[in-house]
PLY file of the C-alpha trace (Angstrom):
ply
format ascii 1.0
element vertex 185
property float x
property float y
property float z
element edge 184
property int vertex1
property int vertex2
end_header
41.37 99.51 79.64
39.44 99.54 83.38
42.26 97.13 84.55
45.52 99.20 83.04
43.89 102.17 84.52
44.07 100.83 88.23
47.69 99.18 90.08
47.77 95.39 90.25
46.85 95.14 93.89
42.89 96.44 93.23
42.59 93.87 90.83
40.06 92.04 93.03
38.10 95.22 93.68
38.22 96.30 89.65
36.98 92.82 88.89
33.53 93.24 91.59
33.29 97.27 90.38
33.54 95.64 86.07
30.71 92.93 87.10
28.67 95.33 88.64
28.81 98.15 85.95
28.43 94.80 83.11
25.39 93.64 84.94
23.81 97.44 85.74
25.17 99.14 82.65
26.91 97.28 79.85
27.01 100.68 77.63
30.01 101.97 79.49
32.24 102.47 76.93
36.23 103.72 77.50
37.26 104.91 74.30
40.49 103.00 73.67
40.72 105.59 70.20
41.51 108.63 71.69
44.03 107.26 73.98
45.23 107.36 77.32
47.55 108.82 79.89
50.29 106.72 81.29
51.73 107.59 84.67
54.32 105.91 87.05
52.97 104.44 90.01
54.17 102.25 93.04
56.88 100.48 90.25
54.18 100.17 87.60
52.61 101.95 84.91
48.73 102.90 84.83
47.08 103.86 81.68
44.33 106.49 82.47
41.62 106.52 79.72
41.03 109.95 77.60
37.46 109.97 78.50
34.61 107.13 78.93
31.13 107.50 77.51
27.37 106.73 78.90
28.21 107.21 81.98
24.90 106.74 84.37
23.91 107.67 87.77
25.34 105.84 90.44
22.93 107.30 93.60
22.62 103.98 94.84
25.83 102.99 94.97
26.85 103.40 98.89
24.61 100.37 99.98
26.08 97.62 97.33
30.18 98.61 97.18
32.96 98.85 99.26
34.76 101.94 100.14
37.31 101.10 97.52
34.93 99.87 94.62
33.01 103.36 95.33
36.47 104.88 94.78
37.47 102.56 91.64
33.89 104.34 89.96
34.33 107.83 91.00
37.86 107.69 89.37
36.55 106.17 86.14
33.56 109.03 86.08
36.39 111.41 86.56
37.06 110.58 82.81
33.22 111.34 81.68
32.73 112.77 78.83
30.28 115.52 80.66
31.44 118.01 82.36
29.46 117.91 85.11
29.54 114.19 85.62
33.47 115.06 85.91
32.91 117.62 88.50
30.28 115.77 90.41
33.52 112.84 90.98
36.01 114.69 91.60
34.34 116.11 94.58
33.31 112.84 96.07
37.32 111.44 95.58
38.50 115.32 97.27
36.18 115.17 100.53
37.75 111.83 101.68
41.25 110.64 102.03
42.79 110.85 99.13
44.65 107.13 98.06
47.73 106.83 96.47
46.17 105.19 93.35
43.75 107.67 93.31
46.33 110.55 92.16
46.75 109.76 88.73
43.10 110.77 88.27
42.96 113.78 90.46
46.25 115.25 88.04
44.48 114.50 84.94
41.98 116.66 85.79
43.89 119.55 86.72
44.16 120.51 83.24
40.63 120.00 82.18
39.45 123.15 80.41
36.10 123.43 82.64
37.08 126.25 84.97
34.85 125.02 87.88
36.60 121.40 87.83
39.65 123.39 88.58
38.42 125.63 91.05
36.85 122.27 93.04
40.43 120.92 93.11
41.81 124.09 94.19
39.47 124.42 96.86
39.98 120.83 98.08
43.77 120.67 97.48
45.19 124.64 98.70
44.65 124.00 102.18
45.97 120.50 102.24
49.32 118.95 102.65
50.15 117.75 99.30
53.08 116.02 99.52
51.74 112.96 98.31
51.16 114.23 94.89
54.20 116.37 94.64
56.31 113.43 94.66
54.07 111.81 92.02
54.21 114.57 90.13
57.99 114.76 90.20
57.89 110.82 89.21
55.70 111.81 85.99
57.44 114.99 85.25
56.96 114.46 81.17
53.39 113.91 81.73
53.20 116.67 84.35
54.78 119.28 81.46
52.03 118.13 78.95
49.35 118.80 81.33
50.86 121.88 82.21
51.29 123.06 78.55
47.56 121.83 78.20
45.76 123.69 80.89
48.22 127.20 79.37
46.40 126.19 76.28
43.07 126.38 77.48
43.68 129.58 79.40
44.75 130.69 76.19
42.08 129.42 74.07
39.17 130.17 76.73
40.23 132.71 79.91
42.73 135.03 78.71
40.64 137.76 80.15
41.88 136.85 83.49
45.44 137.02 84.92
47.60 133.64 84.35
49.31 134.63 87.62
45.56 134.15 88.95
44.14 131.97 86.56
43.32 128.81 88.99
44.78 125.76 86.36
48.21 127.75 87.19
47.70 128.00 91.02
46.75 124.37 90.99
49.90 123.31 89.01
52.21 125.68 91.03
50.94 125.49 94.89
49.39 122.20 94.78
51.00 120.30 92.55
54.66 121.29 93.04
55.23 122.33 89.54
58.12 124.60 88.34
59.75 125.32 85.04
62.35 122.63 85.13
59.75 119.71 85.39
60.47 120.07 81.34
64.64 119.04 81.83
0 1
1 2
2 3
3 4
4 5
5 6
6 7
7 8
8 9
9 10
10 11
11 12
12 13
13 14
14 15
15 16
16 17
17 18
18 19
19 20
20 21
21 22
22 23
23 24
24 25
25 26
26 27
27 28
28 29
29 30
30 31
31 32
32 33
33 34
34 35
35 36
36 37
37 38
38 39
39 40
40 41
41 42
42 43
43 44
44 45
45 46
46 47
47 48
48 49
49 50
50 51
51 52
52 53
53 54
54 55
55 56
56 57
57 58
58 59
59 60
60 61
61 62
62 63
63 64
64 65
65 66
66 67
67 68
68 69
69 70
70 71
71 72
72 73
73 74
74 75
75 76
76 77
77 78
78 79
79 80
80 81
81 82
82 83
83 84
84 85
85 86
86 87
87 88
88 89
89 90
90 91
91 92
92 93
93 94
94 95
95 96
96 97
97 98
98 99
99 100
100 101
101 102
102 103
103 104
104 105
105 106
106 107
107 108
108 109
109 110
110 111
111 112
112 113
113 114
114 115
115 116
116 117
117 118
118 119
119 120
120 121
121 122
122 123
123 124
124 125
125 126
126 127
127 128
128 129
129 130
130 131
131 132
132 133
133 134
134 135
135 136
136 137
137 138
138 139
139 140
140 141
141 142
142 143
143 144
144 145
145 146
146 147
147 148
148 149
149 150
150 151
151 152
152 153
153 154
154 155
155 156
156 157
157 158
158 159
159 160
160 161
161 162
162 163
163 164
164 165
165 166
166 167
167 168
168 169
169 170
170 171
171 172
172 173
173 174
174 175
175 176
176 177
177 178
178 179
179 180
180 181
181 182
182 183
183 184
C-alpha cells in the first residue's frame, strides 16, 4: 500500500522511509480493508490509504532522514487513525514547501470531520498561492466532489450550528481548493 500511495520516482526514498519504520516499528499497519483514495498524478495513479494504525512518535526523526523521507512519513501520519497525530502532520507538511506529490494528502484531509485539522489547512493554505492544487484538483474532479459531499456531511452530522457559508471545510474547498459546483459534470 506505502508504495501505491507515493509516484514512481520516490521509490528509492519509500524503500529507506519502509526499512526504517520495519526496523523501528514493524506494527505500522495500513488498513488495506477500508480502502483507499485514488488520485491522478504526474500521468499516474496514487492510491492514498483510508487510515493507518499504531502510529508512534517520530521526535527523532530530523537527525536519521532526508528532507524527502521526513516528508514520505508526515504524509503517511496524515492518514492516522488519531486525530491529533493527523493534525500534528499536517502542520509539519503546511510550514514548508509544499511538493507536488505531497497534494494528494493535503486534499484528503480537507474533508476530515476534526474541525481543527481544517482550520490548520485553512490557516496555512488562505494566504497562499494555490495554484498548484487547483489544477490537481481539477485533474481529480470525481474525487474532489466526494470529498466535497463528505466534509457537507460532516457539517451536517457535527457543526450545523454554524453557517456553511462560514463553516471552514467549505472555505477550504471554495478559496483554496478551487472548487465550484460543476466539479460534479
Amino acid at each position: 500500500m506505502l508504495f501505491k500511495a507515493f509516484p514512481k520516482k520516490l521509490r528509492k526514498d519509500i524503500m529507506v522511509t519502509w526499512f526504517f519504520i520495519l526496523f523501528k516499528f514493524f506494527n505500522l499497519i495500513f488498513n488495506s480493508d477500508v480502502g483507499s483514495f485514488e488520485f491522478k498524478l504526474d500521468n499516474e495513479i496514487v492510491k492514498i490509504p483510508y487510515h493507518t494504525y499504531h502510529v508512534p512518535n517520530f521526535k527523532w526523526l530530523t537527525s536519521v532522514l532526508s528532507q524527502t523521507q521526513k516528508k514520505i512519513i508526515y504524509c503517511i501520519f496524515t492518514r492516522s487513525y488519531d486525530g491529533y497525530v493527523r493534525e500534528k502532520y499536517i502542520k509539519k507538511i503546511l510550514e514548508e514547501k509544499i511538493e507536488e506529490w505531497e497534494i494528494p494528502f493535503i486534499v484528503k484531509l480537507c474533508d476530515d470531520y476534526v474541525i481543527e485539522i481544517l482550520e490548520v489547512i485553512y490557516d496555512k493554505l488562505k494566504d497562499r498561492d494555490n495554484t498548484d492544487i487547483k489544477n490537481f484538483c481539477l485533474n481529480n474532479k470525481k474525487e474532489l466532489f466526494k470529498s466535497y459531499s463528505r466534509m457537507v456531511s460532516y457539517w451536517n452530522e457535527y457543526y450545523r450550528e454554524i453557517n456553511f457559508k462560514d463553516y471552514v471545510g467549505r472555505k477550504i474547498f471554495v478559496e483554496c481548493l478551487g472548487y465550484s459546483k460543476d466539479f460534479n459534470k
